[in-house]
C-alpha positions in Angstrom: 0.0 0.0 0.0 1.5 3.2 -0.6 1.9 5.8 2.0 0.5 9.7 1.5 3.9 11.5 1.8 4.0 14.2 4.3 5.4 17.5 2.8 5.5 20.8 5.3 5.4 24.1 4.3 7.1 27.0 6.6 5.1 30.2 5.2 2.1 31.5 3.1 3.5 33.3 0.7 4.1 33.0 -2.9 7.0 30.8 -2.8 5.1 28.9 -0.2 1.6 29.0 -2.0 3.0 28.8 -5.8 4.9 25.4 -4.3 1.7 24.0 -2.8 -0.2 24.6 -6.3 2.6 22.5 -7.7 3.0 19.9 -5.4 -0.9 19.1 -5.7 -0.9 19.0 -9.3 2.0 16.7 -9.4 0.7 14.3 -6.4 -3.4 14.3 -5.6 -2.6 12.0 -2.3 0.0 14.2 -0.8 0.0 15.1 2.9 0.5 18.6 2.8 0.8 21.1 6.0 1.7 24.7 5.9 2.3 26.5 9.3 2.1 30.2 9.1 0.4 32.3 12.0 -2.2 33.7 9.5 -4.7 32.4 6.7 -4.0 35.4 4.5 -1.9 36.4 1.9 -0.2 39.9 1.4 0.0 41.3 -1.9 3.5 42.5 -1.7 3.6 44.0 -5.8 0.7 46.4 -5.0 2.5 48.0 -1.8 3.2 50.8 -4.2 -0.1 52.5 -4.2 -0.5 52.6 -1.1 1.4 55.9 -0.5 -0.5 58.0 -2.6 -3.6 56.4 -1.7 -4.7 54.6 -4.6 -5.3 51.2 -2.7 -5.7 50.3 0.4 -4.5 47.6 2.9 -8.0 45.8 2.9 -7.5 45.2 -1.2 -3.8 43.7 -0.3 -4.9 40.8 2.0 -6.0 37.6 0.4 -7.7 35.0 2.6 -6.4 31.7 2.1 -9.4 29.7 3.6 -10.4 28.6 -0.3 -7.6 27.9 -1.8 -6.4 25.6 1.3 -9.4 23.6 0.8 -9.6 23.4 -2.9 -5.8 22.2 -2.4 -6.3 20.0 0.9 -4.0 21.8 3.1 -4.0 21.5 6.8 -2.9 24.8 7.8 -1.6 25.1 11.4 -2.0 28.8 12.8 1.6 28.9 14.2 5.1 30.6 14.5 8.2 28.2 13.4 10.4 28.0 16.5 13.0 25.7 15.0 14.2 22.4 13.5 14.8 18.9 14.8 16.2 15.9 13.0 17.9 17.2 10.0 14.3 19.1 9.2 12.3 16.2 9.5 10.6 17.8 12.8 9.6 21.2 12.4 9.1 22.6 16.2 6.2 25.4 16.7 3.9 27.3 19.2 0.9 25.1 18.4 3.3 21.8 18.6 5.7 19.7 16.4 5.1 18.7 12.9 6.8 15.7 11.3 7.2 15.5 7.5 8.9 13.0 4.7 9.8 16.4 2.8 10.4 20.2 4.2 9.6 23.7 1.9 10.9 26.2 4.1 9.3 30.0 2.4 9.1 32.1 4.9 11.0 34.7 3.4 14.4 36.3 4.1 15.7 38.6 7.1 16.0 42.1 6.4 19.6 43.9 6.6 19.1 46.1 10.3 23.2 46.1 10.7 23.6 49.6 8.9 24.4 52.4 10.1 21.3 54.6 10.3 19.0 51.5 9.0 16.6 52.1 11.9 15.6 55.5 10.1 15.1 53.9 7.1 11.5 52.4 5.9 11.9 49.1 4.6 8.3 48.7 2.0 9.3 45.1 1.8 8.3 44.3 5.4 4.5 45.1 4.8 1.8 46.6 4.4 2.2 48.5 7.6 5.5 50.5 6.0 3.7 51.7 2.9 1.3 52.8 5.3 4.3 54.8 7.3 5.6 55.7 4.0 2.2 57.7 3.0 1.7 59.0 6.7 5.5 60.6 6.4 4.9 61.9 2.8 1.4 63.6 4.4 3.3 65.2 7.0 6.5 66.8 5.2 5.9 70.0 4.0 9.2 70.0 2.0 13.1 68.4 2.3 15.0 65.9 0.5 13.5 62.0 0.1 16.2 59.5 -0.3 14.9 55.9 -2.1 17.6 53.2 -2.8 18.4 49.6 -2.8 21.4 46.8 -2.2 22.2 44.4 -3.4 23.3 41.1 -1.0 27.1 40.7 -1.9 26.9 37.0 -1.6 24.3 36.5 -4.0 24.4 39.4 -6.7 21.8 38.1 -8.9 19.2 38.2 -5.9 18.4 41.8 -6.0 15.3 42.8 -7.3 15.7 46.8 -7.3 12.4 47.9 -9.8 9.7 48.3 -6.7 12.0 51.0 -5.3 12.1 53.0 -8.9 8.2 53.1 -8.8 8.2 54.2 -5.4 10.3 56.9 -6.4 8.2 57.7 -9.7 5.3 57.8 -7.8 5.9 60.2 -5.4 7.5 62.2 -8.2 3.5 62.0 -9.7 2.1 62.4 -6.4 4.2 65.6 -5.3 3.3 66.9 -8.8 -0.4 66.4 -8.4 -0.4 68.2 -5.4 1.5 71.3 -6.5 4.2 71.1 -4.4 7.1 69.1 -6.3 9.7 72.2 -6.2 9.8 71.8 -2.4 11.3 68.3 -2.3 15.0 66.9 -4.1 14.5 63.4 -4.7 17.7 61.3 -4.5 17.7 57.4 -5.8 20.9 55.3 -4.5 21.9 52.5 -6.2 24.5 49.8 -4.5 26.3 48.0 -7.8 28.2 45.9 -5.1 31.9 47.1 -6.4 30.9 50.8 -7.5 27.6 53.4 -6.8 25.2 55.3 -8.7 23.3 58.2 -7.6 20.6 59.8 -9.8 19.2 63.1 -9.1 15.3 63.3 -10.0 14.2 66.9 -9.7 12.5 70.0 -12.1 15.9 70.4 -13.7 16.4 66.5 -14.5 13.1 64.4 -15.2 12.3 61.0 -16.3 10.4 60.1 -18.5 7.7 57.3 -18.3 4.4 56.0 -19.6 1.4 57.5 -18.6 1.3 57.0 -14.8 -2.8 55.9 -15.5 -2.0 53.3 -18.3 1.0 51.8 -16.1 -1.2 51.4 -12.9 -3.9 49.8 -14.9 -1.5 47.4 -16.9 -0.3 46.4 -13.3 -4.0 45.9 -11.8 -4.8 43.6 -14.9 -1.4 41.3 -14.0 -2.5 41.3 -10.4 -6.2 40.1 -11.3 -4.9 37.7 -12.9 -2.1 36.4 -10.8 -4.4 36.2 -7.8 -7.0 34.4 -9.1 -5.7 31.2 -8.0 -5.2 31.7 -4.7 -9.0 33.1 -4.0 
């Protein structure tokens, strides 16, 4: 008789939830856990609007409640405190979890060793910090908004540095909307590992984009799309 294999999952994001999707269509009699501490999924791609108050959080939040029963997935409301057995035991706060076969997608640990880091916003830890980033934007009446990126120097081909550029487009837009661009110098900061750039977006030196409009909507149609799966 052949035995269900136990597979664990350690997160609910997209790794975690694009994996899942796989796993199921590859083996219909799989075991399958995922431990995360909630049954929702945050739409990370869409932080971006959240500063200039063209979304809010309520549209970024996914509940995962269908798509773990359309793909049979015990999910265990639970923090990962650690690892036994060479990953075969996963240990949390609702208890230990054994499994024939780990997928650890919980995401990576954000840099907090640099000096002056704990000034910095990070968008990339959630919905919360775009929500500090349009707060701060409401409150300045004028100054100099630094936006940059780094890449990890033992994995160059990791960094992923377009999310920052449309922050820094869109508060470009935003501050022009609201009449009151000529108040703030916006400064972009690049980390190229071995050498920097620094770009200077202001009235003397502008980008030019698409239309700010068409660009939102062609990324609202990819994000219909994409999510479908998961609802």
């Amino acid at each position: 008789m052949h035995m269900a294999h136990q597979i664990t999952f350690i997160g609910s994001g997209f790794g975690a939830l694009s994996t899942v999707h796989e796993v199921r269509k590859r083996d219909a009699q799989a075991d399958i856990t995922l431990i995360a501490p909630l049954v929702e999924l945050h739409y990370l791609p869409g932080f971006i609007w959240i500063p200039y108050g063209l979304r809010t959080r309520q549209q970024f939040i996914i509940p995962l409640e269908n798509f773990f029963t359309r793909m049979r997935v015990r999910h265990v409301v639970a923090e990962v405190t650690g690892l036994r057995d060479g990953g075969r035991w996963v240990d949390s706060t609702a208890g230990e979890v054994r499994n024939d076969a780990l997928v650890i997608a919980s995401g990576g640990r954000f840099i907090k060793k640099l000096p002056g880091i704990e000034h910095a916003i990070t968008p990339c830890e959630g919905i919360a910090a775009a929500e500090r980033i349009r707060d701060r934007l409401k409150a300045m009446s004028g100054g100099t908004i630094a936006i940059g990126f780094a890449g990890n120097p033992n994995e160059p081909s990791a960094v992923r540095g377009g999310s920052m550029f449309e922050f820094l487009f869109g508060i470009d837009e935003q501050l022009k909307r609201e009449r009151r661009r000529d108040k703030f110098e916006l400064v972009c900061i690049i980390d190229a590992i071995d050498h920097g750039t620094v770009v200077f977006c202001n009235e003397k030196r502008q980008i030019i984009l698409p239309s700010s409009r068409l660009f939102r909507w062609v990324k609202r149609g990819f994000e219909i799309a994409y999510l479908r799966k998961y609802k």
